[in-house]
N, C-alpha and C positions, 0 to 999 in steps of 0.2 A: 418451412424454414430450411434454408440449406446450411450442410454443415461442410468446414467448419466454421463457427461463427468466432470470429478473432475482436476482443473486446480494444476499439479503438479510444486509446486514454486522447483528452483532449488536450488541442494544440497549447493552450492557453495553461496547464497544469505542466506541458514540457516546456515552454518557455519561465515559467513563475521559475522554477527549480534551475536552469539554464543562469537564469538572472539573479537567485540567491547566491549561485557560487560566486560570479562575478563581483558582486558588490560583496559578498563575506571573505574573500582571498586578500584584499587589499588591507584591509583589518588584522587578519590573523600576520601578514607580512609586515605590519607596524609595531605588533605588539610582540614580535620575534626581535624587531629590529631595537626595541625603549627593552627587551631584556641583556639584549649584547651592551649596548650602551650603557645600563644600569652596573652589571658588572665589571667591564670595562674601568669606569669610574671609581670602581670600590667604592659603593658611599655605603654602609650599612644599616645608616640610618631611614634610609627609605625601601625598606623590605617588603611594606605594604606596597610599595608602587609593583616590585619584583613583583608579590604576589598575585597582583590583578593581572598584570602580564602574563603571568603561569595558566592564569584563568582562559584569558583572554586567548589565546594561542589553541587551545584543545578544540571552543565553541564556536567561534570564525573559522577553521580547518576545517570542523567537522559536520558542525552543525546542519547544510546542508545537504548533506549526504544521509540523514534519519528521515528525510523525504522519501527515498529511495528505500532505506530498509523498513520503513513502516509498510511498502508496497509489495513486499515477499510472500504473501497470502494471498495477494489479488490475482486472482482468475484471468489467464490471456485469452485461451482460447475453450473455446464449447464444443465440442462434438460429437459423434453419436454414442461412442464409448464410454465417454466422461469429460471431464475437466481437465487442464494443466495450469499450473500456476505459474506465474513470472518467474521463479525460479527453479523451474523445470520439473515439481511434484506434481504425478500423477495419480487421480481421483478418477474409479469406476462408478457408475452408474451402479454396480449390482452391488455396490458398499456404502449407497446412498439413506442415509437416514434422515434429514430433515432439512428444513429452508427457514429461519429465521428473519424477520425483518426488525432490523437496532432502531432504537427510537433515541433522538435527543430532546428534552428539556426545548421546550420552547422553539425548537426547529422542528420537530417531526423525525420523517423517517431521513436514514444517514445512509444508512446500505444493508445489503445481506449478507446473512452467515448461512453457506451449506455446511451439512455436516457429516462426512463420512464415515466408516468405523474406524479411518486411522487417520483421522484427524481431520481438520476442518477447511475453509477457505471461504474467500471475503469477496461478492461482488460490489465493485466501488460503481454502481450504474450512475451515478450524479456525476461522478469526473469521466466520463467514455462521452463520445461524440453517437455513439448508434445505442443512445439510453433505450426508444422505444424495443428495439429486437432484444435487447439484455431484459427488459419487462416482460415482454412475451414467452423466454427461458424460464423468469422464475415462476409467474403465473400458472407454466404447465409445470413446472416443479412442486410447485405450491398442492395441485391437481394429482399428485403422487405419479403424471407420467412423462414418458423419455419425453425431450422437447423435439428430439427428431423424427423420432420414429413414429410415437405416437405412443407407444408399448407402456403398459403397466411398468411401474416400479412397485419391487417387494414390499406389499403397503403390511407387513406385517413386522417390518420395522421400527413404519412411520409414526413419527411420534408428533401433537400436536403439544 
């Protein structure tokens, strides 16, 4: 396997998020717009309308955007060093302690937890387009060795 191995998220996961913004901005600018209006009007008898507004303005803004931060653990690229994650955290190989595979209820498996000694990170192999070579990483992870090299990882870490 040549490194480095760059996990490609799939097209159809950056369009879904591409297309939540689109259709949740028209929303949050409606519900900006019945709050000016509301007040505007002084009517104070419909404070609950205010209040859905108040609601409505945070979750259409923002909503979308927890796409993106639930993805801050996810693993970009593999190499023969270690791991980096999407938001720039670097994970050594020689501070590698274990490879979890999360199971869901009635789905099965959902993705991996590696686990480092300063902390963890998340391969999302189902949403990447090159799932088979993200398999073959964790497999030789799974195996306590480097996926590049070949080399033993400190299996006196390894915790099953």
């Amino acid at each position: 396997m040549q490194s480095p191995l760059v996990v490609i998220t799939a097209q159809e996961l950056r369009s879904r998020t591409r297309w939540l913004k689109v259709l949740f901005w028209p929303f949050a600018l409606l519900c900006i717009y019945g709050v000016v209006a509301l007040i505007r009007r002084g009517e104070p008898d419909r404070m609950g309308e205010l209040a859905m507004y108040a609601v409505g303005i945070p979750f259409f803004s923002i909503a979308p955007y927890f796409l993106y931060a639930l993805q801050y653990r996810d693993v970009k690229v593999f190499d023969t060093d270690g791991v980096t994650t999407r938001m720039g955290k670097r994970y050594l190989w020689a501070n590698f302690v274990r490879v979890e595979d999360r199971q869901r209820p009635r789905i099965g498996h959902n993705h991996y937890e590696l686990f480092f000694e300063g902390g963890m990170c998340t391969v999302a192999d189902l949403l990447a387009d090159n799932y088979n070579e993200l398999r073959e990483v964790v497999a030789s992870l799974e195996a306590g060795k480097n996926p590049f090299t070949g080399e033993a990882l400190r299996t006196d870490k390894l915790e099953k």
